[in-house]
Structures are given as C-alpha cells and as structure tokens.
C-alpha positions in Angstrom: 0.1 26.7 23.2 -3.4 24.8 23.1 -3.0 20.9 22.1 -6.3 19.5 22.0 -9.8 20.4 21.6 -9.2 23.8 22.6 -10.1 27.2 21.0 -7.4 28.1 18.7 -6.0 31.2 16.4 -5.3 30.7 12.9 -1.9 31.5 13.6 -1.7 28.7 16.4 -3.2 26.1 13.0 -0.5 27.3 11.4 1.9 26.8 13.2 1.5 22.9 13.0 3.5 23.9 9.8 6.7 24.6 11.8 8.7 21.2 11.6 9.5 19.4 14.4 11.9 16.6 14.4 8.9 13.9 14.2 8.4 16.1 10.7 11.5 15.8 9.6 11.5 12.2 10.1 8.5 11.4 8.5 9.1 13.8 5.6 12.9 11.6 5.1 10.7 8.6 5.0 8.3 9.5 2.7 10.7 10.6 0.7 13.0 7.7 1.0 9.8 5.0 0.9 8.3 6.6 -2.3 11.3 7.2 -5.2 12.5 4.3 -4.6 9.2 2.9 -6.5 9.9 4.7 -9.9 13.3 3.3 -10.1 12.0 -0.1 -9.6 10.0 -0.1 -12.2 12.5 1.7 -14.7 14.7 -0.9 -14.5 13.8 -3.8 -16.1 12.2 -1.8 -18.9 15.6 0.3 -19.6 17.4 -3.8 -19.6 15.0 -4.9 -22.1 15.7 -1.6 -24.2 12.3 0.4 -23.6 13.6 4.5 -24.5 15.2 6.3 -21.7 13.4 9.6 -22.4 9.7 8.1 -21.8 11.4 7.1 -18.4 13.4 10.2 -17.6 11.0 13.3 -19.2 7.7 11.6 -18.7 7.4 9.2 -15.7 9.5 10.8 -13.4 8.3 14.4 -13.6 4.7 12.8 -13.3 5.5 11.1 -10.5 7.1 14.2 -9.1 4.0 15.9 -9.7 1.8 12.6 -7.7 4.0 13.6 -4.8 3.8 16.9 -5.2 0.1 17.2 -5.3 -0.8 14.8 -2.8 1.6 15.9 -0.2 0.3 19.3 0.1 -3.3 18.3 -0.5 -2.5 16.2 2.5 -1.1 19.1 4.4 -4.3 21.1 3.6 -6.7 18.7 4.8 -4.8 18.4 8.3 -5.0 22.6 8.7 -8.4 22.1 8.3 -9.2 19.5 10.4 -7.2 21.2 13.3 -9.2 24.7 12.5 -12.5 22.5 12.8 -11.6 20.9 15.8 -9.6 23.9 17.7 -6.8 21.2 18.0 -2.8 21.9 17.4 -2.1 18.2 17.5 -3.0 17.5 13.9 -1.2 15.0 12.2 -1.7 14.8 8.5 -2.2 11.9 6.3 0.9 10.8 4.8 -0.3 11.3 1.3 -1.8 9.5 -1.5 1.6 8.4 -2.8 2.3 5.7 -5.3 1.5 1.9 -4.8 4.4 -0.3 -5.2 2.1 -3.4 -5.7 -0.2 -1.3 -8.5 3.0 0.1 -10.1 4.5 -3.2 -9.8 1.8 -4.9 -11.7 0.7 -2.6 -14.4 5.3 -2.8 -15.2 5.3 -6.7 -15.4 2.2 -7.2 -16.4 1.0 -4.7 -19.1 4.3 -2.4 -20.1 7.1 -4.8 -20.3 5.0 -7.9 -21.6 3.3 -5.4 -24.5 6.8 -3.6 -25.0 8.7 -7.1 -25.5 6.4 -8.1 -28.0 5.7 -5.4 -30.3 8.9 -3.3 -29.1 6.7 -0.6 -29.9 7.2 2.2 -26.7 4.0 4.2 -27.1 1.6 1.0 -27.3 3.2 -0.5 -24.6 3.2 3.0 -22.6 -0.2 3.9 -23.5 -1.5 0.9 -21.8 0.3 1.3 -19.2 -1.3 5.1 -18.8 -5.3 3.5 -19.8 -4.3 1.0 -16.8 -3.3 3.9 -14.6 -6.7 5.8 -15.7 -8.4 2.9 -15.0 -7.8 2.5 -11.6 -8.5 6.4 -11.3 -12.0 5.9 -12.8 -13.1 2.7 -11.3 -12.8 4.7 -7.6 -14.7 7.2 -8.8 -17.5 4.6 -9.8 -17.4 3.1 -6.0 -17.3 6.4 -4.0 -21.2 6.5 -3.8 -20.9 2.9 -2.2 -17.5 3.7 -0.1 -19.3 5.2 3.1 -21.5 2.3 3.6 -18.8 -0.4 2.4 -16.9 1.3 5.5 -20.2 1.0 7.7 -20.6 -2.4 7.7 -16.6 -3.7 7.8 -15.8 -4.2 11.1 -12.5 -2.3 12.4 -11.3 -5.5 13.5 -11.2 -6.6 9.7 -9.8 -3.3 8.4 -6.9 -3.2 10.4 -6.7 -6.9 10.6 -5.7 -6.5 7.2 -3.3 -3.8 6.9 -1.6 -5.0 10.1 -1.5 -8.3 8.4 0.1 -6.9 5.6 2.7 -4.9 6.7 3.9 -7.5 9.5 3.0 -10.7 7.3 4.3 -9.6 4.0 6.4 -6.4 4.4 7.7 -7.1 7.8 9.0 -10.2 6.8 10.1 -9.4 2.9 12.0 -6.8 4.4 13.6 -8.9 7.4 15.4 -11.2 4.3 16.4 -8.2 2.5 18.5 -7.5 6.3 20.5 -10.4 5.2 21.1 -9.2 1.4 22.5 -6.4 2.7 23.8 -7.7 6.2 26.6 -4.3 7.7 24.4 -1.6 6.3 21.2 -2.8 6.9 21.7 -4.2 11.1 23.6 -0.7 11.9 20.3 1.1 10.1 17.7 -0.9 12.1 19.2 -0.6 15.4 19.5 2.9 15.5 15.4 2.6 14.5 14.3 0.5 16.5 16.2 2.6 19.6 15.1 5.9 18.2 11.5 4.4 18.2 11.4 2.4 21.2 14.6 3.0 23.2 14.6 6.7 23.8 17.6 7.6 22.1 18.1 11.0 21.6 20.6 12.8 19.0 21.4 16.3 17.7 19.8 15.3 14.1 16.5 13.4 13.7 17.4 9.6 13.4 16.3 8.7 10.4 18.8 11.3 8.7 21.4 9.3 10.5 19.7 6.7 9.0 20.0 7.5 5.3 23.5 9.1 5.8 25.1 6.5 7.4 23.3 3.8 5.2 24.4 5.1 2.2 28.4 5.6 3.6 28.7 2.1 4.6 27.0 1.4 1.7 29.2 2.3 -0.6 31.9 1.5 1.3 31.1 -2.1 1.5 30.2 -1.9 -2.2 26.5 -2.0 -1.8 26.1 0.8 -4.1 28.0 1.8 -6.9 28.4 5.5 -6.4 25.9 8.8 -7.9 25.5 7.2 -10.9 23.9 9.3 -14.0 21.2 11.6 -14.8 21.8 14.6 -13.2 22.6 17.4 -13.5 19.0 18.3 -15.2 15.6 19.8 -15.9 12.5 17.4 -15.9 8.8 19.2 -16.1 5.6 17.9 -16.3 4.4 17.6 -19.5 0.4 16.6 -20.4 0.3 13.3 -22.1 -2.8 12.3 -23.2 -2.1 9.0 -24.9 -3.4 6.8 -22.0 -6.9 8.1 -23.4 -6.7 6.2 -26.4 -5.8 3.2 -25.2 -9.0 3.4 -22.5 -11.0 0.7 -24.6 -7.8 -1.9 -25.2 -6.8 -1.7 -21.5 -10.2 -2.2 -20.3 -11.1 -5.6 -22.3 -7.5 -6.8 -21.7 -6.6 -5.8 -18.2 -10.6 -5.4 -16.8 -9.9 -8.7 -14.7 -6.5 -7.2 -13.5 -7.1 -4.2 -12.9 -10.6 -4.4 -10.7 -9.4 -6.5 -7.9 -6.4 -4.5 -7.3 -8.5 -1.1 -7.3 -11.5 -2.8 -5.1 -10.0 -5.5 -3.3 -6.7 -4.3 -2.8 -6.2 0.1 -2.8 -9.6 1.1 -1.6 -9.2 -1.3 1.1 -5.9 -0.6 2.5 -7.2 3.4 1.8 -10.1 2.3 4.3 -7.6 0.7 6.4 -5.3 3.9 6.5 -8.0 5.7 7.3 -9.7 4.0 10.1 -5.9 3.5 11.5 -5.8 7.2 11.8 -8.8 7.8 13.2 -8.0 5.1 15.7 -5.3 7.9 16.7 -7.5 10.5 17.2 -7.9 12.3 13.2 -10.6 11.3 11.4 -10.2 12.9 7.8 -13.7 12.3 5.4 -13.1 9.5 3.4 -15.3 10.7 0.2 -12.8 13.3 -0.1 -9.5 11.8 0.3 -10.7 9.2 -2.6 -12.0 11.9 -5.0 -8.0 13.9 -4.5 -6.6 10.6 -5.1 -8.5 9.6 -8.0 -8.5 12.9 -9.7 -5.7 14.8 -8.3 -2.8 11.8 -8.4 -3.8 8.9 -9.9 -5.7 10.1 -13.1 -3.8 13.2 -12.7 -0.5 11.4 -12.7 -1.9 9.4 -15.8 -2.8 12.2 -17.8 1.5 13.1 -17.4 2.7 10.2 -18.3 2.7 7.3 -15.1 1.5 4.4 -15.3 1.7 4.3 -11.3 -1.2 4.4 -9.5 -1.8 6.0 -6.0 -3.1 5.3 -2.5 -3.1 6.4 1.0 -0.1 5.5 2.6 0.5 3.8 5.6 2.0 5.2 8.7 -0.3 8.2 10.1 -0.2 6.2 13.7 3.7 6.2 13.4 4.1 9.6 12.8 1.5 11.0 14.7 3.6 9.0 17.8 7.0 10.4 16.5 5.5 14.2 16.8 4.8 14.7 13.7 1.8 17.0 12.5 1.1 19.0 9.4 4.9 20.2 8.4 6.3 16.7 7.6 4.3 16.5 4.2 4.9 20.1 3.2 8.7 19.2 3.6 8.1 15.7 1.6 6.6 17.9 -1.4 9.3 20.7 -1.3 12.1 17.4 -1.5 10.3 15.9 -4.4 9.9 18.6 -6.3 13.5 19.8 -5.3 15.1 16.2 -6.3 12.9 15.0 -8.8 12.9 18.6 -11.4 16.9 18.4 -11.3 17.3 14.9 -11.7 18.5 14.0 -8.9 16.1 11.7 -7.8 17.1 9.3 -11.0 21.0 9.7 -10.2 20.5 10.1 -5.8 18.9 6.0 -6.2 22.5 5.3 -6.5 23.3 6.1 -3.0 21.1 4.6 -0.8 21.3 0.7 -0.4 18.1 -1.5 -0.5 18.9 -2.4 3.6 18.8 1.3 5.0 14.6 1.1 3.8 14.5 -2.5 5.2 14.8 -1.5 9.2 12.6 1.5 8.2 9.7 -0.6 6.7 10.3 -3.4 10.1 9.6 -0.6 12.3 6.6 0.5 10.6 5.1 -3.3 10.2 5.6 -4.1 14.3 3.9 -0.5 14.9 1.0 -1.3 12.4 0.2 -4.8 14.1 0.4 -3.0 17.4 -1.9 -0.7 16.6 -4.4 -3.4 14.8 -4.2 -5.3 18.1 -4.5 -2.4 20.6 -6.9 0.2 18.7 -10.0 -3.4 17.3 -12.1 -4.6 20.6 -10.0 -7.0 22.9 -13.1 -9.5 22.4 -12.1 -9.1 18.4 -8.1 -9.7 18.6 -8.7 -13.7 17.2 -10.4 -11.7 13.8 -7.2 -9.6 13.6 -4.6 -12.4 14.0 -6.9 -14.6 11.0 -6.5 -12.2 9.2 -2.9 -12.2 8.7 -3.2 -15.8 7.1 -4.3 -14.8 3.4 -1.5 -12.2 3.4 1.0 -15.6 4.8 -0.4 -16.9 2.0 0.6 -14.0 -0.4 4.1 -13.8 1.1 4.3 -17.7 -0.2 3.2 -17.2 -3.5 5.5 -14.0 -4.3 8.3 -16.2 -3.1 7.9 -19.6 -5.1 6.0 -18.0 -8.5 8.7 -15.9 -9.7 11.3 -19.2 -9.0 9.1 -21.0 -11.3 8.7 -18.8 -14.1 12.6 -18.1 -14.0 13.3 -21.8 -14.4 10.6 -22.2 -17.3 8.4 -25.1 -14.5 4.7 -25.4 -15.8 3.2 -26.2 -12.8 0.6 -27.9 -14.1 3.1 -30.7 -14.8 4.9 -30.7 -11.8 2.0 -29.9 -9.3 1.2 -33.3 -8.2 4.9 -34.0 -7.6 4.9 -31.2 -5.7 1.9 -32.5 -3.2 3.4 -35.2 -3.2 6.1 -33.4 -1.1 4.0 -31.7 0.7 4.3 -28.2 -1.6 0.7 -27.4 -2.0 1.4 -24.8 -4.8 -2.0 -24.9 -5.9 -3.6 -24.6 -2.6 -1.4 -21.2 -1.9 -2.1 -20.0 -5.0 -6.2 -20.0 -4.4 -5.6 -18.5 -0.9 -3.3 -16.1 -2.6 -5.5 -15.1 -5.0 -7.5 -12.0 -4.1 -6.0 -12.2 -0.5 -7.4 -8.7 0.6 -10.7 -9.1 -0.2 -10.0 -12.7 1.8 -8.3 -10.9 4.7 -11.6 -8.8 4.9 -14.5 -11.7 4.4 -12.6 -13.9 7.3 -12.4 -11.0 9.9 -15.8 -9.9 9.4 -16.9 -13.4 9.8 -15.3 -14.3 12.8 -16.2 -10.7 14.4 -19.5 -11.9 13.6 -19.4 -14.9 15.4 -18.1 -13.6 18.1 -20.5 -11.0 19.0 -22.6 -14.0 18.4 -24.3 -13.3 15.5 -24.2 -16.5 13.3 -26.6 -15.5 11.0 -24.4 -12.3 10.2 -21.4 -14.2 9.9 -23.4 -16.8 7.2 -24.3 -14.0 5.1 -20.4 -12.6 5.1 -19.7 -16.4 4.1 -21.6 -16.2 1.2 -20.6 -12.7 0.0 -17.1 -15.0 0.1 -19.1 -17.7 -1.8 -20.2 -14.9 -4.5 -16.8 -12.8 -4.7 -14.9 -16.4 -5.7 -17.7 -17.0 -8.1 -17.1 -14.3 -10.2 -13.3 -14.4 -9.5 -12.6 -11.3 -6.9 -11.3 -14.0 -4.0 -9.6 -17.2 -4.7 -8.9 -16.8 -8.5 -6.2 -15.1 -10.8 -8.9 -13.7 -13.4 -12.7 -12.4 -13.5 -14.6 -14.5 -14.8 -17.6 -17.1 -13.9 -17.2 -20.0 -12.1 -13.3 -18.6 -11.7 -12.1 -19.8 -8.2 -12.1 -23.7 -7.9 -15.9 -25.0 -7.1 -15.2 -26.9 -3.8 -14.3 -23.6 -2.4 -16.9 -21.7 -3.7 -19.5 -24.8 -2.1 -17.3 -24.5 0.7 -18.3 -21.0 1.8 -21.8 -21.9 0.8 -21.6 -24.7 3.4 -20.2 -22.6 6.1 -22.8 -20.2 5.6 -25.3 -22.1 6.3 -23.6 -24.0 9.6 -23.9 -20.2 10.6 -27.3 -20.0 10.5 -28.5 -23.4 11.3 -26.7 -22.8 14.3 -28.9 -19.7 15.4 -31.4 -21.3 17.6 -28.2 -22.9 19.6 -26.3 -19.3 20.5 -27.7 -17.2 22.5 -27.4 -13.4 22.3 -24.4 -11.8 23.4 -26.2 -9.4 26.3 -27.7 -12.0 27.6 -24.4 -14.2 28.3 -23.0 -11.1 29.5 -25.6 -9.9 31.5 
C-alpha cells in the first residue's frame, strides 16, 4: 500500500480509518485526557450546592457533543488532506477538545464566585455560557488577522511556547501528582515510558494496560472509591440558549478575563499545535480549523449548555510517531458518545486514579520539548529554551496563590516580608501574568537578534512595551497603564538598545559568508 506522496484510491484514504494500535492508543488517551475536565469542574460546584441536573443533563451531554463534533470533524479534515496529497500516512489532528485552563477559569472565576453569592443557578450558569460564547466570538473577530499573526511568529517562538508549557508546567505538575499517588502512578509511567521509548511490545496497546491496571491498583490501594453514581442513564443534548442573554453582563465583567485567555493563551497554543504538526509532515489550514472550533465546539458547545471552551489539542507529533492516522479520533468520538449518553462517563471517573493520567501527560511533555528543540532552526534553540521561563513563572504562581487565598494572606501586607526572604511574590506574579503572550514576545525577540536583526527585535520589544500597557502581558486585568510602569519603560529601553545597536551588527550573510 502507497505511504507517501503517492497516487492513491479512495479506498486506499479510507482505509487510514482502519485502527491500528497507535489509534487505539491515541483514541484511550483522548478519551482519558479529556473527561476527566468536566468532572473537575463539577466538583466544587456540586460541594458548594450548585443543582445536580444543570451538571448531569446539561454540561455533560454538551460536552459529549464538543467531543463528538470535533473528533470527527478532525477525522474529516485528515481524509482530506491524505486525498489532496495522495498520502496514506495522514495523521489527524487530535481534535478541538476542551481546555482545562479556559474551563478552569470560567468554574472559579465566573460560576462558582456568581453562584455563591446570589445562589441563584441560571445567573451563575448563564454567565458561565456568555463566557463560553465569548471566547467563540472573539476568534471569529481575529481569524482575518490569524494568517499573518502566524506569518510573522517565528516557529522557534511557537513551539518554544507549547514545549515550554507542557514540559515547564504540565511536565512538572504532573511529576508531583507521581508522588500523590506513588504504587499506581510509577507502575503506569514505566510501562509508558517503555512502550514509547523502550520498544516494548504486548498483545494489547499499552496504554489499555495502562488504564486497566491503573484503575485495579487503584482501587486496591484505595485510590479510588469504586463506580460510584450516575449510571445507569440517558443524557441528550438539549439547546440552551440562556448564555445569549447574559452576552452583555459577561462582556463588561469578564472582557479583561476573557480576551487574554482567547488571544494570548488558545489561539496561541492552536498556532502552536498547528505548526507542531506541520513540523511532522501535515499541514491542516489554520482558517478552518479555527472557524470548526469556534462555531462547531466552542459556541456550539455554549449554545447546549458548557461553559467550557475548546482548542486544538496537543499531541499530533506523538501520535503521528505511535502510528496513529485518521481512525484514532473516529474511535475517541464513538467512546464519548458511547460513555457520555449512558452516564457512564460521570460514574467511570470513579475508576481511574489521578496518577494513571500523570505518566501519560510526562510522556507527552518530554515528546513536545523534543520536538520544539529538534523541528525550530539549531541557530534558534537559545529562543526555545527562554521561552520556557514565563511558563516557570506560571508553574510558581499556580503553586503559592491558591496557598494564600486558602489561608486568607493579603499579600499586600505580607509582600515585603516576603522579599525580605527572598519570596518575590510580586515579581512572579507580573511575569506570570499573561505568560503566553510573554513566552511569544521573548522568542521572537531573541530569534531576532540572532539572525541579527536588532532593529526587528526592538520593534518585538515594544509590541511587549504596548501589550503590558494595556494589560495583555505582565498584568491580571485590561486596563491602561495595567502592568507595573518600570516594566513597561523597561521594554521601551530594550527596544531601543536594539536599534541603536544597528550600525554595530553586521548582517547575518555576511558573517556567514
């Protein structure tokens, strides 16, 4: 059968369908990654009293329906990318699935806060769907700007960032969640990391060894307490159009929320994805995997009651190298919609300990840096590895902000006893603030420098200058003057180090020459 570049049959495009072990694999993970997300969300809510039935017949059959759509939209993008380039290699994208960090945020920061306070469920929903429809729209509004935003961003930045990311912050939140959940979670990650890098071979892909395992020592060990409730069941989708309403009061009180996250944070790491894939060899339009997210999951998703917004998922370069190609997101979509309509997606959470997704998420952050390093310039690796400093930064701030809320600290009081010690709270925070907009600025910059262009790199200092001025790098809110005016002057300054210094670099050919 042809692999690549070759002329081939419908039938042979097809036949990408038929899964492979690398399908099954990624299609476990997907699965496993993703519904975890809802449940996580759900649960502080359902503590603090928020109805059971907004959780169990709205969100979860819309997110059911996110998955759904995406995965097989997904699945028909990489058929049609192997029919246009003759090419039985295809791996499709890994969806436009939920974002953990989006979802996260619109829970603690819009649903629960709003619910506590007024303990009235359909505000406090509504918002959170206006958020969710939010984020849909605002993409929309950028995609005229998105192919020329990708134009000018160095791949060195791009995948600086999401390699930064995934090793910085997910590599390393899930390496302490290895020692929360020490039997189940060691056993788990060595039979990744020897599946992935070891050559081990068995009977049944590895990461159903994985889950199945996981979840028996698991529960042996009293990791988990057993299947728990909520199935059996029937859970459809169901058109909710109460986010609509709430469009206005979401926009003047979560605008400065809501717009970094979308343009700083999801349409990067969607640019990242992206350019991470075609760094393997499958270059999917951008324009239109941004449109199906916007309309087809996120707005989509909205309009049937989540308040989680979506993304493109990380991963394509993993499961393109474990075989995967087009079958492993038709076989996500069939589980969802298998697991999520009977309920078993709310009780099945039950089963599967927190440390079986840890060794998972450590593979997937070592493969991501290696593929930032290996797939940007050689000349460009110092941008890559700067880049992982704002998401250090992050990792920081996600650590020490939630001990200080939970302990009722103003650190406005105790800050300079906290310098004093050498804990520059306020100092991670700005860096924090932002941080993938920051990841991007920095890599450009020093790409810049490095193919000697100073002046290039003074102009990407001041777009850093002008993104902390109005609050989109270096500050928690939108608004003037936002981020902390020595670092604004600050960027100014470097800027225009970078193009004083012109006259003293000379052009990169001729040094090479």
């Amino acid at each position: 059968m042809p692999t690549t570049h070759q002329k081939v049959t419908l039938a042979d495009v097809l036949g990408t369908l038929k899964a492979t072990r690398g399908d099954w694999d990624g299609a476990m993970f997907l699965f496993f990654a993703q519904y975890a997300i809802p449940i996580v969300c759900a649960a502080p809510l359902l503590a603090a009293g928020f109805p059971a039935k907004i959780i169990m017949f709205y969100l979860l059959p819309a997110f059911v329906w996110q998955q759904v759509a995406c995965e097989l939209y997904c699945t028909w993008m990489g058929l049609r990318l192997a029919r246009k380039e003759g090419r039985t290699d295809v791996t499709a994208l890994p969806g436009t699935g939920v974002d953990l960090v989006g979802s996260l945020t619109i829970t603690f920061a819009v649903v629960l806060p709003t619910w506590l306070s007024t303990k009235d469920a359909n505000l406090a929903w509504g918002l959170g769907l206006a958020c969710n429809l939010l984020y849909g729209i605002i993409k929309i509004v950028m995609l005229p700007f998105v192919e020329k935003l990708r134009s000018l961003l160095p791949r060195a930045a791009l995948l600086g960032f999401i390699g930064g990311i995934l090793l910085v912050f997910v590599g390393t939140t899930y390496g302490i969640t290895l020692f929360t959940q020490p039997y189940v979670a060691f056993v788990t990650l060595a039979i990744v990391l020897l599946a992935m890098y070891g050559g081990l071979r068995t009977p049944v892909p590895p990461l159903a060894i994985v889950m199945i395992l996981g979840g028996i020592i698991g529960y042996a060990v009293g990791y988990v307490p057993g299947f728990g409730e909520g199935f059996p069941g029937f859970y459809f989708f169901r058109f909710t159009p109460i986010g609509l309403f709430h469009l206005k009061d979401a926009f003047v009180k979560f605008a400065p929320l809501i717009i970094p996250l979308t343009v700083g944070y999801q349409m990067m790491w969607t640019l990242s994805n992206l350019e991470a894939a075609e760094a393997v060899g499958d270059k999917y339009s951008l324009r239109e995997v941004l449109i199906a997210d916007s309309l087809l999951t996120t707005i989509g998703g909205a309009l049937l009651g989540s308040w989680m917004p979506t993304f493109v998922l990380t991963g394509h370069p993993g499961w393109k190298a474990a075989g995967a190609r087009c079958g492993y997101t038709t076989l996500a979509a069939i589980i969802y919609l298998v697991t999520g309509l009977t309920g078993l997606l709310w009780a099945g959470m039950n089963l599967i300990p927190s440390g079986v997704i840890a060794g998972i998420f450590i593979w997937l952050a070592i493969l991501l840096a290696e593929v930032a390093a290996t797939e940007s310039p050689r000349r460009h690796l110092p941008a890559v590895f700067l880049t992982f400093i704002p998401a250090g930064a992050y990792l920081v701030q996600s650590q020490f902000n939630p001990v200080f809320t939970a302990l009722n600290i103003d650190l406005a009081k105790v800050g300079t006893q906290l310098a004093g010690a050498g804990v520059f709270v306020d100092a991670v925070n700005t860096l924090a603030w932002g941080f993938p907009l920051t990841c991007i600025v920095w890599g450009s910059i020093l790409v810049s420098i490095i193919e000697h262009q100073p002046v290039k790199a003074g102009l990407w200092s001041f777009l850093g200058a002008a993104l902390s001025l109005i609050g989109l790098m270096h500050a928690q809110n939108i608004t003037f003057l936002a981020a902390p005016i020595p670092v604004i002057l600050s960027y100014v300054i470097f800027g225009l180090v970078m193009i004083i210094s012109k006259p003293l670099v000379p052009p990169l050919d001729q040094i090479q020459s």
